[in-house]
mmCIF file of the N, C-alpha and C atoms, coordinates in Angstrom:
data_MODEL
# 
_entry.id   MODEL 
# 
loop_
_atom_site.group_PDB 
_atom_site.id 
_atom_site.type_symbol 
_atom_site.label_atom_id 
_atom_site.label_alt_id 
_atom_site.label_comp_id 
_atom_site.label_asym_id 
_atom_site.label_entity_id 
_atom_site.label_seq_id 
_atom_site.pdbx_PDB_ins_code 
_atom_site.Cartn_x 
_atom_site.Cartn_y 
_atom_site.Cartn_z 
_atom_site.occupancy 
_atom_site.B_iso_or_equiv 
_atom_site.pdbx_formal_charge 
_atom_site.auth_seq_id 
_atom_site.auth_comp_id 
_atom_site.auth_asym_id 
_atom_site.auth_atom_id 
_atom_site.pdbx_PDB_model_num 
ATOM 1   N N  . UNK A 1 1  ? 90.912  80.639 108.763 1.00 0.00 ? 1  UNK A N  1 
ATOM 2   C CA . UNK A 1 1  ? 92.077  80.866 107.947 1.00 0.00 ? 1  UNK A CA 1 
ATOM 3   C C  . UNK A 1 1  ? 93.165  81.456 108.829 1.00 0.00 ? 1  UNK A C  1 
ATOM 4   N N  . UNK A 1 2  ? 94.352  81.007 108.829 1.00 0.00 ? 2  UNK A N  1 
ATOM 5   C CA . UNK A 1 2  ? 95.676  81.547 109.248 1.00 0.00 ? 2  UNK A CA 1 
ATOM 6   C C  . UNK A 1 2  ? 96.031  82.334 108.111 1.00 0.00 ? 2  UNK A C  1 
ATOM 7   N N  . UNK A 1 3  ? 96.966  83.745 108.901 1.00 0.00 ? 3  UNK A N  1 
ATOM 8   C CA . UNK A 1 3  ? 97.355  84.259 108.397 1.00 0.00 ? 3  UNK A CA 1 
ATOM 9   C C  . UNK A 1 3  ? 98.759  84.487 108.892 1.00 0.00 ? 3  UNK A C  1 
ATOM 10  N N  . UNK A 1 4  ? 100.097 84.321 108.446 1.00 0.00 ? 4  UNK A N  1 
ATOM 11  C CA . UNK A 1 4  ? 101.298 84.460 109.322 1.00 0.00 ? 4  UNK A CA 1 
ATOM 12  C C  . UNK A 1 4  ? 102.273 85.286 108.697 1.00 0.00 ? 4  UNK A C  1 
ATOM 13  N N  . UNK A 1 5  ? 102.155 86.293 109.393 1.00 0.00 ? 5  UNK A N  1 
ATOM 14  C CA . UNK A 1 5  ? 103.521 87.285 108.750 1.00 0.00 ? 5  UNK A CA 1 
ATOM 15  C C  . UNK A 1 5  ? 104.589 86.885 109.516 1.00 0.00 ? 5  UNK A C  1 
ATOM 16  N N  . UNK A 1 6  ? 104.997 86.860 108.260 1.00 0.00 ? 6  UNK A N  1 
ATOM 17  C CA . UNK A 1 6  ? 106.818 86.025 108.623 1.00 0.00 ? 6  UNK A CA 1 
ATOM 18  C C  . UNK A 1 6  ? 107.616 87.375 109.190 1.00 0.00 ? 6  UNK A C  1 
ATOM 19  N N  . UNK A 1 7  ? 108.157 87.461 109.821 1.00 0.00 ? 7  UNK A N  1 
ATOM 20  C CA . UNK A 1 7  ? 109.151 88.593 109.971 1.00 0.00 ? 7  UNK A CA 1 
ATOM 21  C C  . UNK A 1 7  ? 109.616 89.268 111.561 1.00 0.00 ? 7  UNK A C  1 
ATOM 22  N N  . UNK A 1 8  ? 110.753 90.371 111.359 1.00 0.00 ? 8  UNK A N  1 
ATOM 23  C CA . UNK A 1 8  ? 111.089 90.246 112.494 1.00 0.00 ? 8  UNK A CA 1 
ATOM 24  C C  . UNK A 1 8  ? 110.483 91.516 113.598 1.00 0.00 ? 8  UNK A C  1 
ATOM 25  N N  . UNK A 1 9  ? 109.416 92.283 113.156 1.00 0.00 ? 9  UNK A N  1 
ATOM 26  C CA . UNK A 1 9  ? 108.568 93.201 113.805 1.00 0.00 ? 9  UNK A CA 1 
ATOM 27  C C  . UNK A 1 9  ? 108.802 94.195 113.112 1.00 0.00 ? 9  UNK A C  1 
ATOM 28  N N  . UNK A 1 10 ? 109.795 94.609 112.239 1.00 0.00 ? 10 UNK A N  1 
ATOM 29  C CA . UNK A 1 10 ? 110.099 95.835 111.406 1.00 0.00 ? 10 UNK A CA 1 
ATOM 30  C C  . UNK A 1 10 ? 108.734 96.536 111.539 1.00 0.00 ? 10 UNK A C  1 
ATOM 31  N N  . UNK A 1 11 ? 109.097 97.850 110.668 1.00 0.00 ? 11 UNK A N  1 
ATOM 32  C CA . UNK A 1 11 ? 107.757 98.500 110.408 1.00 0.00 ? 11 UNK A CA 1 
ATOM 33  C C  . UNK A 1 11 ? 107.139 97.444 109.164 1.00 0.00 ? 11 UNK A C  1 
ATOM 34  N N  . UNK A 1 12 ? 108.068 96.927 107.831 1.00 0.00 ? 12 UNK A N  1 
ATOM 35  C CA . UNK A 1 12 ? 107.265 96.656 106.877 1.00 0.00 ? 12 UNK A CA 1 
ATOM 36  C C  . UNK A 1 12 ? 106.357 95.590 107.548 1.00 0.00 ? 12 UNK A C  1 
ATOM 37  N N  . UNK A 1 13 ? 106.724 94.398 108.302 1.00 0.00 ? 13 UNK A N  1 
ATOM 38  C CA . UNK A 1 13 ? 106.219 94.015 108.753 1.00 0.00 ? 13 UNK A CA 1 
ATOM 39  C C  . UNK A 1 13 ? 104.995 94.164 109.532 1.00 0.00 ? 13 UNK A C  1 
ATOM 40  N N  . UNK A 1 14 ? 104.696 95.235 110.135 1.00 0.00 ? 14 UNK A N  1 
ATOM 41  C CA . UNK A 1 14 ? 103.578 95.752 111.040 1.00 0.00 ? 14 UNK A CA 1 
ATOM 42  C C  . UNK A 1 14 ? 102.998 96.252 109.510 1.00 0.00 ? 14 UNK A C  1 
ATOM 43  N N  . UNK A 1 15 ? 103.270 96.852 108.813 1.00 0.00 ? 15 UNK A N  1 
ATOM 44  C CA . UNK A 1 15 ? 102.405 97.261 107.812 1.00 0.00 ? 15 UNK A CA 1 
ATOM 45  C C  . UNK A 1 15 ? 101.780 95.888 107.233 1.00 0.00 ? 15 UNK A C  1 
ATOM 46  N N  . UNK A 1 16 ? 102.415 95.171 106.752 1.00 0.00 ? 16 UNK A N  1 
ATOM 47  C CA . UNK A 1 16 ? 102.092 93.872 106.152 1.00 0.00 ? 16 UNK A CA 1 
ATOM 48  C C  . UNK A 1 16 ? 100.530 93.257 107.025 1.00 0.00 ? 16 UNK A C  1 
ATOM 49  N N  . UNK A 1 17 ? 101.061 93.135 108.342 1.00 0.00 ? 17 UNK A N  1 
ATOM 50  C CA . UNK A 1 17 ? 100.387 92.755 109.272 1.00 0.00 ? 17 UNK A CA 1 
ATOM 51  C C  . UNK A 1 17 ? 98.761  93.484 109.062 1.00 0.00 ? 17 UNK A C  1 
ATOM 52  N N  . UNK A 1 18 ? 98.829  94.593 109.182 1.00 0.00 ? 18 UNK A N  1 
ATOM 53  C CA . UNK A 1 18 ? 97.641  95.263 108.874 1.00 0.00 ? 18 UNK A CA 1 
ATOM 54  C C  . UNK A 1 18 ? 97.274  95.394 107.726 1.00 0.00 ? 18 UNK A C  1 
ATOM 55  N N  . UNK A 1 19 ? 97.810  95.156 106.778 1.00 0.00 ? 19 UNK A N  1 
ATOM 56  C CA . UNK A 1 19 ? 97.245  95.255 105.363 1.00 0.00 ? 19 UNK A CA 1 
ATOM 57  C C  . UNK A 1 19 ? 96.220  93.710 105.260 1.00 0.00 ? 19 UNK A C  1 
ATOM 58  N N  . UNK A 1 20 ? 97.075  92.706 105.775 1.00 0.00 ? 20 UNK A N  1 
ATOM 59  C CA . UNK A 1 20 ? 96.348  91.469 105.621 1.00 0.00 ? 20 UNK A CA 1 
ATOM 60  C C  . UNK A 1 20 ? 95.311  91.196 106.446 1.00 0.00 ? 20 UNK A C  1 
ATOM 61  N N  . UNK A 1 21 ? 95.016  91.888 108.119 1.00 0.00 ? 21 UNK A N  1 
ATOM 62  C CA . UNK A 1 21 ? 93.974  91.786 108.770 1.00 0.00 ? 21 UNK A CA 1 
ATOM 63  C C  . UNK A 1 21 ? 92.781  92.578 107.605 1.00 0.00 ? 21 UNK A C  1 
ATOM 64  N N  . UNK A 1 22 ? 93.001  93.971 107.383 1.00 0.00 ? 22 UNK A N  1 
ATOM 65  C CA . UNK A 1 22 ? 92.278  94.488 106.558 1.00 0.00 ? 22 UNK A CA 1 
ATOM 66  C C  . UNK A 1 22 ? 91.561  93.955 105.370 1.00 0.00 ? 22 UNK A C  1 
ATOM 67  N N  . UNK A 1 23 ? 92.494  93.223 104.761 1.00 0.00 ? 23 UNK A N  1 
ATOM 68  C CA . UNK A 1 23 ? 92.093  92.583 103.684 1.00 0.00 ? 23 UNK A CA 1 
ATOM 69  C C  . UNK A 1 23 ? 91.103  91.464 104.064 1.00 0.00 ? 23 UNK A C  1 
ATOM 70  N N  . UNK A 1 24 ? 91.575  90.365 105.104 1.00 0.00 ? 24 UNK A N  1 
ATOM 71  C CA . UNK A 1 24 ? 90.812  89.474 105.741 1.00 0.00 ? 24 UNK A CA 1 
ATOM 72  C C  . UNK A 1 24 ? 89.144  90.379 106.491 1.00 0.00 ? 24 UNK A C  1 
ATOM 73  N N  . UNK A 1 25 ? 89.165  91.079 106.949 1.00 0.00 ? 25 UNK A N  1 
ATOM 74  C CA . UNK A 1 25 ? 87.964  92.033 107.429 1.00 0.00 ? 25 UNK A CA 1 
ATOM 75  C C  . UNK A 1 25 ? 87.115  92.482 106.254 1.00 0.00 ? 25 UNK A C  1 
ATOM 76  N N  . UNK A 1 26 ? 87.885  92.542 105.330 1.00 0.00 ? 26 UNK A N  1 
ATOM 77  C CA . UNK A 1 26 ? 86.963  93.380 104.347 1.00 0.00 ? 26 UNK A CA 1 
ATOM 78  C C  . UNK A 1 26 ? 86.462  91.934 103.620 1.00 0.00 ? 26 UNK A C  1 
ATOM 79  N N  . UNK A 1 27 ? 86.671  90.970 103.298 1.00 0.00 ? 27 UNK A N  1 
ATOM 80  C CA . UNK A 1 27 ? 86.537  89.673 102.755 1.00 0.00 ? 27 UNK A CA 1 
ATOM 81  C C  . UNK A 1 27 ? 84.978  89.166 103.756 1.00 0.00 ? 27 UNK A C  1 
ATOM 82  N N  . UNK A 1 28 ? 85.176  89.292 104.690 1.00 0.00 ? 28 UNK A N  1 
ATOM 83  C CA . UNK A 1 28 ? 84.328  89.000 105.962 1.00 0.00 ? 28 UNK A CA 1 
ATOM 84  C C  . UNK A 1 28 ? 84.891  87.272 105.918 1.00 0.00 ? 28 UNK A C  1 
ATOM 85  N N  . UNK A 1 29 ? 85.735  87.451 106.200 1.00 0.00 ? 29 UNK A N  1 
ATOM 86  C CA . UNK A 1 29 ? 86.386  85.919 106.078 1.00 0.00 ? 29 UNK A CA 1 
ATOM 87  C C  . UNK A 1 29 ? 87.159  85.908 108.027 1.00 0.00 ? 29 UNK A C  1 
ATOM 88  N N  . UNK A 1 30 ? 86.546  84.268 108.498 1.00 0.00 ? 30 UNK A N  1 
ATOM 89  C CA . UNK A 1 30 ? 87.093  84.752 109.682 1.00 0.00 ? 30 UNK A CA 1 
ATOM 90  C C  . UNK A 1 30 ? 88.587  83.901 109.749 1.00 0.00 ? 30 UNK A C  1 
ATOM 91  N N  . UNK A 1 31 ? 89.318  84.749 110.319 1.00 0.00 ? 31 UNK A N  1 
ATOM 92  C CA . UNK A 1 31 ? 90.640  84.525 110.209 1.00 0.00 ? 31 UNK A CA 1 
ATOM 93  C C  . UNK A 1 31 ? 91.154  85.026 111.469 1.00 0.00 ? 31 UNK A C  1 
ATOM 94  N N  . UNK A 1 32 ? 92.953  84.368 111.411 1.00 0.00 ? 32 UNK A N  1 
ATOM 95  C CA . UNK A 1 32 ? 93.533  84.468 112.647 1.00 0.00 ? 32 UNK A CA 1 
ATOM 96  C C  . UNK A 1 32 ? 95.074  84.872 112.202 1.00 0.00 ? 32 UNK A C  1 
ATOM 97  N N  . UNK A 1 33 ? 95.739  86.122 112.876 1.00 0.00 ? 33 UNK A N  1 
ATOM 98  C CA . UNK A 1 33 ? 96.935  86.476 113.042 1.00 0.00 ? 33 UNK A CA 1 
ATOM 99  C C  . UNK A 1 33 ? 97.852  85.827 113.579 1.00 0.00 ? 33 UNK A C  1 
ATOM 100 N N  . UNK A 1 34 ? 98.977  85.245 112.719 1.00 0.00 ? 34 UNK A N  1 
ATOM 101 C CA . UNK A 1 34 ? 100.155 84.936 113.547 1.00 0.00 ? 34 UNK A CA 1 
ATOM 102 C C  . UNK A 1 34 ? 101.389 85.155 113.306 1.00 0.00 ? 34 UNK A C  1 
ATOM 103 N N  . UNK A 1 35 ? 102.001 86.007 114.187 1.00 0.00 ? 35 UNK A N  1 
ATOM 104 C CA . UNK A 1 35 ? 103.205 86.582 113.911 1.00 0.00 ? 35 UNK A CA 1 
ATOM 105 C C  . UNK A 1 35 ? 104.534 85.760 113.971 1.00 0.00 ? 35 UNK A C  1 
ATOM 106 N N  . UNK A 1 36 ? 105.195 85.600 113.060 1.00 0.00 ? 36 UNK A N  1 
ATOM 107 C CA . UNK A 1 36 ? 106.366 84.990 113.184 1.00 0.00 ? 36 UNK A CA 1 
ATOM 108 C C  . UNK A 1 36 ? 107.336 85.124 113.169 1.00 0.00 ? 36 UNK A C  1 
ATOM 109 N N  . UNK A 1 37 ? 108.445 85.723 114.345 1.00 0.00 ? 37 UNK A N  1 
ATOM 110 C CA . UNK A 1 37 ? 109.635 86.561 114.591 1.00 0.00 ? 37 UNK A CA 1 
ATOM 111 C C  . UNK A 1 37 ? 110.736 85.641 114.900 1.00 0.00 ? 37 UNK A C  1 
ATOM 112 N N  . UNK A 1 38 ? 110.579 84.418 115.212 1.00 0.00 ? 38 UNK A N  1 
ATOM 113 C CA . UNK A 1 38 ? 112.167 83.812 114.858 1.00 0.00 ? 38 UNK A CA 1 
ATOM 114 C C  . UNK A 1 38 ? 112.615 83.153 113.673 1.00 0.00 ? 38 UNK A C  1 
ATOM 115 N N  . UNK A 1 39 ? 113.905 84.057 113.432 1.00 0.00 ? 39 UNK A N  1 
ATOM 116 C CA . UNK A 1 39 ? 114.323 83.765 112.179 1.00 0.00 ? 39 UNK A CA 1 
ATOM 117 C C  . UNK A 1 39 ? 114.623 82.423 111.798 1.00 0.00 ? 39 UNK A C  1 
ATOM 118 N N  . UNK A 1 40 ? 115.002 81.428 112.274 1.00 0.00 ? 40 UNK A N  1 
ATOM 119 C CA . UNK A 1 40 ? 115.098 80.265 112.182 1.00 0.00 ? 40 UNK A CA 1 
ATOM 120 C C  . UNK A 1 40 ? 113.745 79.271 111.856 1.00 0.00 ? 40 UNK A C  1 
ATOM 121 N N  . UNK A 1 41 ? 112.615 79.754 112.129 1.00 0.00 ? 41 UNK A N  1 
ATOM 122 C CA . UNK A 1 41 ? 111.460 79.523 111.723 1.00 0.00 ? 41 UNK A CA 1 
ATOM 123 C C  . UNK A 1 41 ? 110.948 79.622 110.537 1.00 0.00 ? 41 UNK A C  1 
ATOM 124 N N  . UNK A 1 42 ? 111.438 80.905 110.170 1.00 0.00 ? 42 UNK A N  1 
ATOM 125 C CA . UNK A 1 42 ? 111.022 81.936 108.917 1.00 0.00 ? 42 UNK A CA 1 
ATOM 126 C C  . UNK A 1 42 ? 111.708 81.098 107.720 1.00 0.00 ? 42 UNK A C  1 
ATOM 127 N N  . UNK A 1 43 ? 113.065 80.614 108.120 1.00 0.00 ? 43 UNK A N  1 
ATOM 128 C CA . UNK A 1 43 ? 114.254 80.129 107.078 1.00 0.00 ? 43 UNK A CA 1 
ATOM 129 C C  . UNK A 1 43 ? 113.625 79.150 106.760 1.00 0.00 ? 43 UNK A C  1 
ATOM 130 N N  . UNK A 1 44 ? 113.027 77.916 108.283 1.00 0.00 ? 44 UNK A N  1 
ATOM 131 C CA . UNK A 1 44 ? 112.459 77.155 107.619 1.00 0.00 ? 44 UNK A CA 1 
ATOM 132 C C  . UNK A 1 44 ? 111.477 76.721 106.778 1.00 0.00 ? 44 UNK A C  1 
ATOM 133 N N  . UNK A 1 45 ? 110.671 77.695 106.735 1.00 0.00 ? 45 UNK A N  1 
ATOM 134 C CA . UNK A 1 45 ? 109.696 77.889 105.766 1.00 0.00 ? 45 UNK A CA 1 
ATOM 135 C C  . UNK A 1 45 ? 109.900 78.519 103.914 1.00 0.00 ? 45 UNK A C  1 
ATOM 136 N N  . UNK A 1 46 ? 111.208 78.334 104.036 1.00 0.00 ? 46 UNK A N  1 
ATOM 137 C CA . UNK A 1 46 ? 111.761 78.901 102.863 1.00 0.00 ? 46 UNK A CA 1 
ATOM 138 C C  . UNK A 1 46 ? 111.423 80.373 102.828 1.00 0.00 ? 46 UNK A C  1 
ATOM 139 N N  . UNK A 1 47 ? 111.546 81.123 103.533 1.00 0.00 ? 47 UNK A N  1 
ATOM 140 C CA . UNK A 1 47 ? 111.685 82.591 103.018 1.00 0.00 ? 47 UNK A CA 1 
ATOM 141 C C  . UNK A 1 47 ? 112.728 83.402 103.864 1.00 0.00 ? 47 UNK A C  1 
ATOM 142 N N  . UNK A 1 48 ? 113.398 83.834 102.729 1.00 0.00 ? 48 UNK A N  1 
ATOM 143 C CA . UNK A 1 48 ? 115.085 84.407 102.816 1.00 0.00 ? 48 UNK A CA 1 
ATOM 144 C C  . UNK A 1 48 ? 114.847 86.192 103.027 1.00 0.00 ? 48 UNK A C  1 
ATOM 145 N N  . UNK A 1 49 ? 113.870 86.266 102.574 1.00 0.00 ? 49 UNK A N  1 
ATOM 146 C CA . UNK A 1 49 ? 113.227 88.010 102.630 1.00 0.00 ? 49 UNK A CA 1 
ATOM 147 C C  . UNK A 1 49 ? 111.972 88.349 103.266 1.00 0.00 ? 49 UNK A C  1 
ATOM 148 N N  . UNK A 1 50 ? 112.109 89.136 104.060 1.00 0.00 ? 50 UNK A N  1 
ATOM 149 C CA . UNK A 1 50 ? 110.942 89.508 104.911 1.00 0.00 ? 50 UNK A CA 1 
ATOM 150 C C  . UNK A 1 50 ? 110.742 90.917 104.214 1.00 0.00 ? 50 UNK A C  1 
ATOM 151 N N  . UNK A 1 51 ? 109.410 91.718 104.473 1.00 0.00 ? 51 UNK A N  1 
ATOM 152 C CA . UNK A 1 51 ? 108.565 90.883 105.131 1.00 0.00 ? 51 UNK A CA 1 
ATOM 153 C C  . UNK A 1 51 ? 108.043 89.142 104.167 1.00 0.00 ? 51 UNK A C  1 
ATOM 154 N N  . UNK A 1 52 ? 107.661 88.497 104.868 1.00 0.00 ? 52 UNK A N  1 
ATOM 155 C CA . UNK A 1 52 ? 106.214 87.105 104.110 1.00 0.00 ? 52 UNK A CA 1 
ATOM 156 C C  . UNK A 1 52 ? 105.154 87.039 104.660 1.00 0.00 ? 52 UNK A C  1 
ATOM 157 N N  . UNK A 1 53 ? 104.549 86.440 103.601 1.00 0.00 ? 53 UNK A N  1 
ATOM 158 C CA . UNK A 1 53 ? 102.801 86.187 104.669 1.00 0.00 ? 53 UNK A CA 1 
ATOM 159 C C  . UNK A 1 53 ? 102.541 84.652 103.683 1.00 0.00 ? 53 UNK A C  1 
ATOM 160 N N  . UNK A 1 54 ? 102.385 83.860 104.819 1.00 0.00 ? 54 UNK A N  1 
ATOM 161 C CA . UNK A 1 54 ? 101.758 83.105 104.560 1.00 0.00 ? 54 UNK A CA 1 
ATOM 162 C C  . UNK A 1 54 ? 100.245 83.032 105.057 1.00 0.00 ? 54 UNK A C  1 
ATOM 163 N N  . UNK A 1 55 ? 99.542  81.944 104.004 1.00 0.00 ? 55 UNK A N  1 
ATOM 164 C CA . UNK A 1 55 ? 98.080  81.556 104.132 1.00 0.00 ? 55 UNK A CA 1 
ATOM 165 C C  . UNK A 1 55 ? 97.949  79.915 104.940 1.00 0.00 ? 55 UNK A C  1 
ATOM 166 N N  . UNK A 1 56 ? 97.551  79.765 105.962 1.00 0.00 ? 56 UNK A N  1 
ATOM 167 C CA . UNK A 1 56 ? 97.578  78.506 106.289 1.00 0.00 ? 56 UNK A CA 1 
ATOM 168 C C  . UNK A 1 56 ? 98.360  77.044 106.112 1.00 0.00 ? 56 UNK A C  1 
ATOM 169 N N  . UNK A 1 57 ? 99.538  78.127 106.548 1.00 0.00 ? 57 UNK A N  1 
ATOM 170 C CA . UNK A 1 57 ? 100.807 77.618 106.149 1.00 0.00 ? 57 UNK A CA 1 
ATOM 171 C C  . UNK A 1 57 ? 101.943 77.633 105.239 1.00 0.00 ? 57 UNK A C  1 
ATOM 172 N N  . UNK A 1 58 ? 101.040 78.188 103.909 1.00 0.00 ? 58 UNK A N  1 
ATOM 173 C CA . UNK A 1 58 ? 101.467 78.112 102.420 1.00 0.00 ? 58 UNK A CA 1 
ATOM 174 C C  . UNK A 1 58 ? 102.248 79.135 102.545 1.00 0.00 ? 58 UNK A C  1 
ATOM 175 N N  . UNK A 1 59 ? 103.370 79.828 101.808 1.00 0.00 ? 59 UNK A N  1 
ATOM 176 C CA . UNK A 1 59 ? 104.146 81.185 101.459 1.00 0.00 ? 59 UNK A CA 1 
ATOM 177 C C  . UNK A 1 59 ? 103.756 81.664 100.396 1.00 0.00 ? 59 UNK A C  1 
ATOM 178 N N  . UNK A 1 60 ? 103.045 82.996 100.473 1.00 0.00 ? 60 UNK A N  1 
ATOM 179 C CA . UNK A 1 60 ? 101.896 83.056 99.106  1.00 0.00 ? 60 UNK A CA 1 
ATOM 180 C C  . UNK A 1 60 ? 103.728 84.421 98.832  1.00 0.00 ? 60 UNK A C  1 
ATOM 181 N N  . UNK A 1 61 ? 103.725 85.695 99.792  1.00 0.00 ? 61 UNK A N  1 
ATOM 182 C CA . UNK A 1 61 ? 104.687 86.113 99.478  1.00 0.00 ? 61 UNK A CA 1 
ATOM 183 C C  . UNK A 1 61 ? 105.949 86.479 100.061 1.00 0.00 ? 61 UNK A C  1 
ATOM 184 N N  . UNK A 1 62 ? 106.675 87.399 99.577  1.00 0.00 ? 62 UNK A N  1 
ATOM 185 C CA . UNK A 1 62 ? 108.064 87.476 100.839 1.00 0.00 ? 62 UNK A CA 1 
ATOM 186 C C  . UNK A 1 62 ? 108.915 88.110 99.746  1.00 0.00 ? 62 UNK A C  1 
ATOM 187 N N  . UNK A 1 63 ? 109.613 89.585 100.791 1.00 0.00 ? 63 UNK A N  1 
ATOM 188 C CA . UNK A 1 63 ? 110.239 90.404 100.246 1.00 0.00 ? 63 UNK A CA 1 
ATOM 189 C C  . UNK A 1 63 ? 109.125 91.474 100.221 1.00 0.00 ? 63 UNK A C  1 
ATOM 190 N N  . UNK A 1 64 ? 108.537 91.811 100.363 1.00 0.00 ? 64 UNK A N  1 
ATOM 191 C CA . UNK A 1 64 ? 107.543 92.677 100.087 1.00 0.00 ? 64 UNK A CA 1 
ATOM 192 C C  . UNK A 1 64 ? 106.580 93.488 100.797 1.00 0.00 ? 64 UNK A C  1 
ATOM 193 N N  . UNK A 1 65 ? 105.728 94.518 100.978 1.00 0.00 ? 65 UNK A N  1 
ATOM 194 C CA . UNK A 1 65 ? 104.436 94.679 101.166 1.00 0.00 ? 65 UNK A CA 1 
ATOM 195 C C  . UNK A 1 65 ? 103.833 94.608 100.515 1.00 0.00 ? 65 UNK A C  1 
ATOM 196 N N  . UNK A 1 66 ? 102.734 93.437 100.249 1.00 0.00 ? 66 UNK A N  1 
ATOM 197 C CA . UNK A 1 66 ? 101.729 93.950 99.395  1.00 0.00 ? 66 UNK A CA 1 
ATOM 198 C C  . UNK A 1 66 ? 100.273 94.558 100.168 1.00 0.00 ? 66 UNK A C  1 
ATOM 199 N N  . UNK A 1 67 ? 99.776  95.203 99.285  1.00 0.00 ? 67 UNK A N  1 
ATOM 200 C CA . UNK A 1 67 ? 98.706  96.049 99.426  1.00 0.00 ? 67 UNK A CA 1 
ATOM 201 C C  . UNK A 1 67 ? 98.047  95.434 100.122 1.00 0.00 ? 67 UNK A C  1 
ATOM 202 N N  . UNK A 1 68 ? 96.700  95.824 101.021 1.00 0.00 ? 68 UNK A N  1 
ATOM 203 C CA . UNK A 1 68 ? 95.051  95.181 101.158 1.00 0.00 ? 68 UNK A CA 1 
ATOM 204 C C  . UNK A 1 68 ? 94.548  94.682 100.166 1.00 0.00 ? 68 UNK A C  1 
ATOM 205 N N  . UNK A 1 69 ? 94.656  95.608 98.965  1.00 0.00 ? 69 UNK A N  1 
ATOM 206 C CA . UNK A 1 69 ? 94.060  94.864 98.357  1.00 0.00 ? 69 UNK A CA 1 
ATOM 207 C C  . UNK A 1 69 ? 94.474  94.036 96.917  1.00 0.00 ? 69 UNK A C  1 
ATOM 208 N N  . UNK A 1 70 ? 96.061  94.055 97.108  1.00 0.00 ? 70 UNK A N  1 
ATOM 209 C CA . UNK A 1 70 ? 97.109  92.950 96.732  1.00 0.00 ? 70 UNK A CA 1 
ATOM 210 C C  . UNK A 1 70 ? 96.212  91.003 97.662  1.00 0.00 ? 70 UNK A C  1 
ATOM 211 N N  . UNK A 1 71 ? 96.295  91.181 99.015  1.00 0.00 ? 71 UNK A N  1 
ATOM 212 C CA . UNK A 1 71 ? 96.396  90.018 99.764  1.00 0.00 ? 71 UNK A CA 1 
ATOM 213 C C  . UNK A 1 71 ? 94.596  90.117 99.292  1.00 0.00 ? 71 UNK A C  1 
ATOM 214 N N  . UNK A 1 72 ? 93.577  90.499 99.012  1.00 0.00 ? 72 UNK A N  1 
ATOM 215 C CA . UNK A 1 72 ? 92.484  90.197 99.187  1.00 0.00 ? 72 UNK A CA 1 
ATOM 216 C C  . UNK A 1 72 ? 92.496  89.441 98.076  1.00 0.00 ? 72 UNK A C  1 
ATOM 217 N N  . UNK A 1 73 ? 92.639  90.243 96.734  1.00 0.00 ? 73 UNK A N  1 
ATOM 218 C CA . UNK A 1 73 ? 93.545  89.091 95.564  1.00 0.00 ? 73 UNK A CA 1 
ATOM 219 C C  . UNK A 1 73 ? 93.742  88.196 95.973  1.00 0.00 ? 73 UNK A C  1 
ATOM 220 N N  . UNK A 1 74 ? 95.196  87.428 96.631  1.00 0.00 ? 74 UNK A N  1 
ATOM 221 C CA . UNK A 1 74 ? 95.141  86.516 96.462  1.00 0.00 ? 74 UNK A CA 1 
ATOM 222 C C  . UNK A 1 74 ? 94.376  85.439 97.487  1.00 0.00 ? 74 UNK A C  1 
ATOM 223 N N  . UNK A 1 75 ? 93.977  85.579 99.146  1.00 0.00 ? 75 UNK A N  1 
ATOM 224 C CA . UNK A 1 75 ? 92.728  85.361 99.112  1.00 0.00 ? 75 UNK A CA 1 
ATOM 225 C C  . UNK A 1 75 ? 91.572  84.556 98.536  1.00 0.00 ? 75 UNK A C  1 
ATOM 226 N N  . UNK A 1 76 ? 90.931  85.750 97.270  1.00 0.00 ? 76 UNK A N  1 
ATOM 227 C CA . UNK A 1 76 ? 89.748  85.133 96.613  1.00 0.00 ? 76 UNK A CA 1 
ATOM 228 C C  . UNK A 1 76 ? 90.461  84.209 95.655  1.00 0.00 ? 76 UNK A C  1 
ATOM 229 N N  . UNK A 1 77 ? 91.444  84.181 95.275  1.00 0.00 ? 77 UNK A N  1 
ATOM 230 C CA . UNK A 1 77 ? 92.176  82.924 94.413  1.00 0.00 ? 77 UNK A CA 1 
ATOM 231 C C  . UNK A 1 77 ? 92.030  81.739 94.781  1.00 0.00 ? 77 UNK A C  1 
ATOM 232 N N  . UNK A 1 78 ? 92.443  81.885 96.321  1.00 0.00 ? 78 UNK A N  1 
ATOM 233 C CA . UNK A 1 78 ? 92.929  80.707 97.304  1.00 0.00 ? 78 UNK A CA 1 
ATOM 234 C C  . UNK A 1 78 ? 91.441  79.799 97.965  1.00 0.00 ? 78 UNK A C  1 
ATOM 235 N N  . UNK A 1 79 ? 90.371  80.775 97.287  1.00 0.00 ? 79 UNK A N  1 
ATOM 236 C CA . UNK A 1 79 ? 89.101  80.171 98.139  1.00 0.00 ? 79 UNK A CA 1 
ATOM 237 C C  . UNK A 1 79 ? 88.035  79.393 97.032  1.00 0.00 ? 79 UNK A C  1 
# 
């Protein structure tokens, strides 16, 4: 599973970042970090608000932090 936080390194971003490894760790789901800091990238993926995280491509959110155990949510949805 990919995991890609959209954004431009902010803190929310680094938080984001670790909320979703966490969440992915605690799942025992094996997964992979990828950070995504050019904005022109980000746009193209349709998201206008950082932080986002997408799931294997998908834009699950954006504008936000959500929790560990917000992203583990959605996650077990997605599986």
């Amino acid at each position: 599973m990919k995991l890609q936080i959209l954004g431009t390194g902010c803190p929310k971003c680094k938080l984001l970042a670790e909320h979703a490894e966490t969440a992915a760790k605690e799942l025992g789901l094996p997964y992979e970090i990828e950070k995504i800091t050019d904005i022109g990238q980000i746009i193209q993926l349709g998201v206008m608000m950082t932080p986002g995280l997408a799931v294997d491509g998908k834009v699950v959110s954006s504008g936000k932090v959500l929790s560990a155990e917000a992203i583990k949510q959605l996650l077990q949805e997605g599986s």
